[in-house]
VOGU-3710 file (C-alpha; in Angstrom, 3 decimals, decimal comma):
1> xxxxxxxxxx> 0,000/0,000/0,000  1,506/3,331/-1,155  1,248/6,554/1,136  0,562/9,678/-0,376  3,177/12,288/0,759  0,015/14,991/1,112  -1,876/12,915/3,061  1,236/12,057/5,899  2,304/15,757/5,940  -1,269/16,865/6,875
11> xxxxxxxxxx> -1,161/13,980/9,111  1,827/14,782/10,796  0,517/18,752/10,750  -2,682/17,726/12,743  -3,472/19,078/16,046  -3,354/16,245/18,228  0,362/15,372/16,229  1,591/18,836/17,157  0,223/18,567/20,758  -1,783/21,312/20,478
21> xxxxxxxxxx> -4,827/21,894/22,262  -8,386/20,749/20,647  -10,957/23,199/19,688  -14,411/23,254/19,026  -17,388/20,688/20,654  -14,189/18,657/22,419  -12,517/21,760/24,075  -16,685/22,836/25,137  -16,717/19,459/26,170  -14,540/19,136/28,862
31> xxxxxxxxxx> -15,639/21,634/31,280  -19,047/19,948/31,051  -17,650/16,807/32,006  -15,798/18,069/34,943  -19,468/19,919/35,935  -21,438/16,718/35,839  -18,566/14,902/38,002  -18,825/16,943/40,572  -22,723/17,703/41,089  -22,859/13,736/40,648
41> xxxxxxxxxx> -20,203/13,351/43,418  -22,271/16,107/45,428  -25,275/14,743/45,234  -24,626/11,098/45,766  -21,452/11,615/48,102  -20,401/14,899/49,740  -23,813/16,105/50,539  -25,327/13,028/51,877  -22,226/12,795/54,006  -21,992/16,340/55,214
51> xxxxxxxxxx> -25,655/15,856/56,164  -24,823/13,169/58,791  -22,303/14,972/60,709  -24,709/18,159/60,691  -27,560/15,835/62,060  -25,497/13,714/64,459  -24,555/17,209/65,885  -27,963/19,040/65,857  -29,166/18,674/69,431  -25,640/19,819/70,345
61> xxxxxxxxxx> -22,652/18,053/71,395  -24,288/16,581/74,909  -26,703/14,706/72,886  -23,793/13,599/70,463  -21,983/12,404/73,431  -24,868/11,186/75,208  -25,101/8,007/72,439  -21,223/7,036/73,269  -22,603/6,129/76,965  -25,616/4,070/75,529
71> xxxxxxxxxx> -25,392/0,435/76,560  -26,775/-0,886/73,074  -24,300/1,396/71,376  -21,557/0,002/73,443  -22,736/-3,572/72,573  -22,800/-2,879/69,051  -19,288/-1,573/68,662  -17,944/-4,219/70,570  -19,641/-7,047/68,353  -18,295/-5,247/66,002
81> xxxxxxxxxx> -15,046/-5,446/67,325  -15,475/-9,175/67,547  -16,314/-9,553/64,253  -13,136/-7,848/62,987  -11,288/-9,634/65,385  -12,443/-12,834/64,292  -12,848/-12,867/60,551  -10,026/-10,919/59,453  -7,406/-13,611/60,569  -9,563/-16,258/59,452
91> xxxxxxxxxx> -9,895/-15,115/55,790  -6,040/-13,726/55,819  -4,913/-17,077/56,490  -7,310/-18,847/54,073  -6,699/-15,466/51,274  -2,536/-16,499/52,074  -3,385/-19,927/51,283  -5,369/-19,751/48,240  -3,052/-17,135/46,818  -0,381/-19,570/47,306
101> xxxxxxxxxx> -2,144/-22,072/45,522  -3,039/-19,998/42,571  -0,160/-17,780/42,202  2,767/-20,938/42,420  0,496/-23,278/39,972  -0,459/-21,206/37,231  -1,545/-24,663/35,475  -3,344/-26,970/37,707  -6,865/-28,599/37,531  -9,663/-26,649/39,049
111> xxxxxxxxxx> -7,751/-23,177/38,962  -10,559/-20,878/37,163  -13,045/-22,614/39,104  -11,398/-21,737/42,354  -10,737/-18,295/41,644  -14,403/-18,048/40,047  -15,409/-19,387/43,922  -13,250/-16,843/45,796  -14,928/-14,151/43,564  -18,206/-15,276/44,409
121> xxxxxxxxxx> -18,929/-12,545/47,252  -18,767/-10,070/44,461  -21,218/-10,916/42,454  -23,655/-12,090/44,841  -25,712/-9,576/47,682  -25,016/-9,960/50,924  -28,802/-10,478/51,842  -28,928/-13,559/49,668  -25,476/-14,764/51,284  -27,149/-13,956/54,661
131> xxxxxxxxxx> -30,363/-16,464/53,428  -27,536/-18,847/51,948  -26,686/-19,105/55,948  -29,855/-19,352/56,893  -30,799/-22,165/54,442  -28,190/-24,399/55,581  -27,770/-23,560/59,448  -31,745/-22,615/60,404  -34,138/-24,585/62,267  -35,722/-25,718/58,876
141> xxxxxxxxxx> -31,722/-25,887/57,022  -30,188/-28,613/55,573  -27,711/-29,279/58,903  -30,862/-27,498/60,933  -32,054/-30,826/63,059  -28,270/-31,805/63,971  -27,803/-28,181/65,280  -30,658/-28,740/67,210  -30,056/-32,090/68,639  -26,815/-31,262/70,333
151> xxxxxxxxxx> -28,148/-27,870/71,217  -26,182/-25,912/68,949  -27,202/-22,311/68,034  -26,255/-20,412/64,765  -28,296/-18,689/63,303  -29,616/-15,566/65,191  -26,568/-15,926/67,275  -22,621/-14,782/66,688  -21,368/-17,800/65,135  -23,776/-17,307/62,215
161> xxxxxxxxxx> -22,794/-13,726/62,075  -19,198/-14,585/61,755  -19,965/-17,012/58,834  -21,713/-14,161/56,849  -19,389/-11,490/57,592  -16,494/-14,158/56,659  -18,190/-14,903/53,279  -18,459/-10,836/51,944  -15,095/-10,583/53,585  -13,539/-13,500/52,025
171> xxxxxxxxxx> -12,094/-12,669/48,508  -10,088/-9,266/49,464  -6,929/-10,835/50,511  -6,425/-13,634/47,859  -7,600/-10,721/45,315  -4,842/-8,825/46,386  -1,734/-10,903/46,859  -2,686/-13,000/44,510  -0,654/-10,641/41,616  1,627/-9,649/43,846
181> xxxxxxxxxx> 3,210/-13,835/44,121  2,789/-13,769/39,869  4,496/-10,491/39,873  7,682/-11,291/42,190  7,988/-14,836/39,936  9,502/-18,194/42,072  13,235/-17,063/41,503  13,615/-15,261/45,111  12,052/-18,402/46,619  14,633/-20,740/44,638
191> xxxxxxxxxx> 17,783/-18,414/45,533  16,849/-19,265/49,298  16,321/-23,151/48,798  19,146/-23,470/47,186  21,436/-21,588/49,660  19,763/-24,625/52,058  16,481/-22,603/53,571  14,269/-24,338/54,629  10,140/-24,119/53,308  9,186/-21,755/56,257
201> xxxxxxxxxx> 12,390/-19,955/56,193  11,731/-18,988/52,132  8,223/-17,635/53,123  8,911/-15,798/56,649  12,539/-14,543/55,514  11,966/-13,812/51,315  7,772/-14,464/50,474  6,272/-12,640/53,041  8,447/-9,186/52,581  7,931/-9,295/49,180
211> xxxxxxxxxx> 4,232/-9,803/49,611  3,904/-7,521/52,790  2,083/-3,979/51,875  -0,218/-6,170/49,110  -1,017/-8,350/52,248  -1,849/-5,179/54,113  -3,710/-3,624/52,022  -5,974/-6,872/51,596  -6,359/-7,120/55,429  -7,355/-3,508/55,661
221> xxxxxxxxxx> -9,914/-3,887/53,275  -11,202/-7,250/55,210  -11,635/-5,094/58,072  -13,708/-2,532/56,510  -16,022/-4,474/54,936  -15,973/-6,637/58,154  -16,810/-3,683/60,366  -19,399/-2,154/57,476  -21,162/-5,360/55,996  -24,806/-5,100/56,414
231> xxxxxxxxxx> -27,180/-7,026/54,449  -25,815/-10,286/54,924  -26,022/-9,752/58,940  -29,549/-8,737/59,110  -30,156/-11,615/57,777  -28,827/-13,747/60,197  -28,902/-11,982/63,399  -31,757/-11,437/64,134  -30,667/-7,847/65,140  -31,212/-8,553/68,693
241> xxxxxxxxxx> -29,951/-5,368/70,622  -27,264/-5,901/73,186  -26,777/-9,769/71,728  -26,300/-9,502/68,104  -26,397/-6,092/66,770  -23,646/-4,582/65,158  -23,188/-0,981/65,079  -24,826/-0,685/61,074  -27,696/-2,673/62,594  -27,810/-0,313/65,431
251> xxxxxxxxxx> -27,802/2,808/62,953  -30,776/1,208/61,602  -32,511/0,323/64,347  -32,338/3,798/66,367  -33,089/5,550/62,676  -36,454/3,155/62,836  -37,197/4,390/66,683  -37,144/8,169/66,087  -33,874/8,305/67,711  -32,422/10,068/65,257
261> xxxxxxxxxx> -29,427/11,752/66,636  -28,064/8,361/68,262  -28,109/6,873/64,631  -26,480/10,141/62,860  -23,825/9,452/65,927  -22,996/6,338/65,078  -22,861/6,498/61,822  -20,195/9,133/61,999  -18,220/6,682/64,225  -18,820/4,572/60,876
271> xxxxxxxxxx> -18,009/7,617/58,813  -14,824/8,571/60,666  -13,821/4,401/60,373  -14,222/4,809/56,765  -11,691/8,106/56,533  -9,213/6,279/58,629  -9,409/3,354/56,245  -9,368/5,915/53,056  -5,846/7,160/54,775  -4,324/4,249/55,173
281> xxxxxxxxxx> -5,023/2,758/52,072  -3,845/5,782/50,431  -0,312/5,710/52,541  0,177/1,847/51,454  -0,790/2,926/47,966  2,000/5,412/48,048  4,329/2,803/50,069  3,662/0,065/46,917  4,389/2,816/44,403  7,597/3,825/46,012
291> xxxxx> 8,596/0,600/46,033  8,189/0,302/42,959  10,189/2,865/42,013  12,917/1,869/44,008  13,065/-1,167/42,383
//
């Protein structure tokens, strides 16, 4: 194919060749894009937002303070606590493990279908992960009548909580360390074996630092959708106060009795969690890209 000489000097004389700025409907464009961005982000984010710290503060900062000393508020926050506490280890030990498995055996039988399974809390909502729970583990469930017979509670107690809030929670870690092992490749690991280290010696001494801040950012989002998750614990809670309501569930609740500064209060507990996990994911974000860099 033969290039006329006209066409590639008019080509090479364009505007977006020369790098100089468009004109016309894309220049007009732009500033209507950048508009619509940030009414959207008004609307939907920043004003809703700014609206609960104005209400949680409206009676004044006795009645703010006043929900902090509230025995159901205090139960909630520590069940949430517990929750935290006991399904962010659980699902960073099983996300280690199944990004071990996936990330050293690129070719083994079963691997789309196990990554397909750890991506599973995406795509489905928590409520119907909550009624997956309840379905198996309920009165009428499929392991319902064994529960019962050695007096075993789950659902509407903690240890069907934990099971829901470990199934939303469960992909984030394997998710995220998952390219971090393809990334690093097996060489590190075979420098150490072969200079005699042991198997936990290659992953505590030369896996684990190269994995670290992808690790911690996986954990830190495990915790915040731990500490946030919903849907999936109405379900199966029962949303008893002082037994098994979590601090959303107690948002909720006070909203429902016309105790409406208690819930803007704790949802700016929530709120202020959120920020604090916004910061620190930024600050490994910046630690990852550093070291990057570095390297």
């Amino acid at each position: 194919m033969t290039i006329n000489p006209s066409q590639s000097n008019s080509a090479s004389q364009s505007p977006v060749a020369l790098g100089q700025p468009q004109t016309g409907w894309q220049t007009r464009l732009k500033p209507i894009l950048i508009t619509f961005v940030l009414f959207y982000l008004g609307f939907v984010l920043f004003i809703p937002a700014l609206n609960v710290f104005v209400q949680a503060f409206s009676g004044g900062m006795s009645g703010f303070l006043h929900t902090f000393t509230q025995r159901a508020f205090l139960n909630a926050v520590k069940l949430t606590l517990w929750m935290a506490i006991i399904t962010v280890p659980l699902n960073t030990v099983f996300g280690l493990s199944a990004a071990w498995a996936i990330g050293r055996n690129k070719r083994f039988p079963g691997r789309a279908l196990l990554i397909s399974i750890i991506d599973l809390p995406f795509s489905i909502s928590p409520v119907v992960a909550g009624l997956m729970v309840v379905l198996l583990y309920g009165r009428n469930g499929w392991f319902g009548s064994l529960l019962d017979a050695n007096n075993i509670k789950i659902i509407f107690a903690v240890p069907g909580m934990v099971l829901a809030t470990a199934f939303v929670s469960l992909p984030f870690v394997a998710r995220e360390v998952i390219p971090v092992l393809e990334e690093i490749g097996t060489e590190p690991e075979e420098a150490a074996k072969t200079l005699g280290a042991s198997s936990w010696q290659t992953f505590w001494r030369v896996t684990l630092p190269s994995i670290q801040w992808g690790l911690l950012y996986g954990v830190l989002l495990t915790n915040a959708r731990a500490m946030g998750e919903f849907g999936a614990i109405a379900v199966v809670s029962g949303n008893i106060a002082g037994k098994t309501q979590t601090l959303p569930l107690f948002v909720e609740e006070a909203y429902k009795q016309y105790n409406t500064q208690s819930a803007y209060a704790a949802a700016v507990l929530l709120a202020c969690l959120a920020i604090v996990t916004m910061v620190a994911k930024a600050l490994l974000e910046r630690k990852i890209d550093d070291k990057g860099k570095a390297e």
